[in-house]
C-alpha positions as CSV (number, residue, x, y, z in Angstrom):
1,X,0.0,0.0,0.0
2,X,1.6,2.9,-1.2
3,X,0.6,7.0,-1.5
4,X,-2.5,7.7,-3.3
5,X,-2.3,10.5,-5.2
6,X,-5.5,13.0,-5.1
7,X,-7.3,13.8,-8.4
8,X,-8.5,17.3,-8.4
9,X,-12.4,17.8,-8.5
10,X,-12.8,20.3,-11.0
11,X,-10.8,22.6,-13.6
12,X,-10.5,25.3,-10.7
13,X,-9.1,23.4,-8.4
14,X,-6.4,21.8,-10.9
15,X,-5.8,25.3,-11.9
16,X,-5.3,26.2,-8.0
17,X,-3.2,23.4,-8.0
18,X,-0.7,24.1,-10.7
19,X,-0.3,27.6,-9.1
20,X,0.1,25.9,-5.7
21,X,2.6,23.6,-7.6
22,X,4.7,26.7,-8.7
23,X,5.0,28.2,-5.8
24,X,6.1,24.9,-3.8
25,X,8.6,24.2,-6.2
26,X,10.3,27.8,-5.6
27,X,11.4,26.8,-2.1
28,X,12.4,23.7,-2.3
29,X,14.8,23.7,-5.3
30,X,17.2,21.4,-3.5
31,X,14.4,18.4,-4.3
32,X,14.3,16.4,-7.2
33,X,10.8,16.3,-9.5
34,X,9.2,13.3,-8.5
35,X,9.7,14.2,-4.4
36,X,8.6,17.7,-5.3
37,X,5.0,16.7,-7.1
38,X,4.6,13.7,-3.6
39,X,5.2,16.0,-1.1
40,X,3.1,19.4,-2.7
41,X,0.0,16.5,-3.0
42,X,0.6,15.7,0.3
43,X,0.6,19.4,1.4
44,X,-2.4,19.9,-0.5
45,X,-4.2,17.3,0.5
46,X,-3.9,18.7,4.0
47,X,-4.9,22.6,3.7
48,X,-8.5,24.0,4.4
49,X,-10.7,25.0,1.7
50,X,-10.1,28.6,2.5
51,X,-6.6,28.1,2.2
52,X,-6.9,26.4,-1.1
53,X,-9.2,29.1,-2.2
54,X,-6.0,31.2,-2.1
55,X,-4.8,29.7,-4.8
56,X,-7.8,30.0,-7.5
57,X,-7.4,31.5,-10.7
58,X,-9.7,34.7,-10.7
59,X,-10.6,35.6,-14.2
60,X,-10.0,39.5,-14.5
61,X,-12.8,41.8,-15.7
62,X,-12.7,43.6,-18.8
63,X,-13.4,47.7,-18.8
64,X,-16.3,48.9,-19.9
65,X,-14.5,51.8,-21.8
66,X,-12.3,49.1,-23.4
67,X,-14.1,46.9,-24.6
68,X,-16.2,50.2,-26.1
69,X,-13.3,51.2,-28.0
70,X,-12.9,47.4,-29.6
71,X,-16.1,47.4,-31.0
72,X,-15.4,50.5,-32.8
73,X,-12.0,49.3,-33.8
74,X,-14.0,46.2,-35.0
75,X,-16.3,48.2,-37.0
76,X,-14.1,50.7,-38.5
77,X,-12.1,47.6,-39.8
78,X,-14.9,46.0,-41.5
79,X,-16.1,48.9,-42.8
80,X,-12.9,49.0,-44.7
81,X,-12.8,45.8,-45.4
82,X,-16.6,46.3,-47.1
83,X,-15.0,49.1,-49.2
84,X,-11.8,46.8,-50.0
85,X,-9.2,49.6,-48.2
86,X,-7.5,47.3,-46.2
């Protein structure tokens, strides 16, 4: 009977994971790979949720103004288009 390793639930938590991943790699660089990816499972295994939550991937919003300004873009390029300028 050896280590299980834990699947993540969903695409957040692998995503939560991976950034998890990065940072445990950055301290312990004296580790090789396979000891690295064991031991951050382990550790992750044992957090809270709200210590994993840390971790998620927040999607970042998009301004109003900007995405404004890339619909005119958008049409101001297919207008020329249209007229064959570009």
């Amino acid at each position: 009977m050896g280590a299980t390793t834990a699947k993540p639930f969903s695409e957040t938590e692998s995503k939560a994971f991976a950034k998890f991943l990065r940072s445990f790699k950055k301290d312990r660089g004296d580790m090789d790979e396979d000891e690295i990816q064991r031991s951050a499972e382990n550790a992750w295994g044992k957090l809270l949720p709200y210590q994993k939550q840390l971790f998620e991937v927040k999607p970042r919003g998009v301004n109003i103004k900007k995405q404004a300004e890339v619909k005119r873009r958008r049409r101001l390029l297919e207008g020329l288009i249209y007229m064959g300028m570009a």
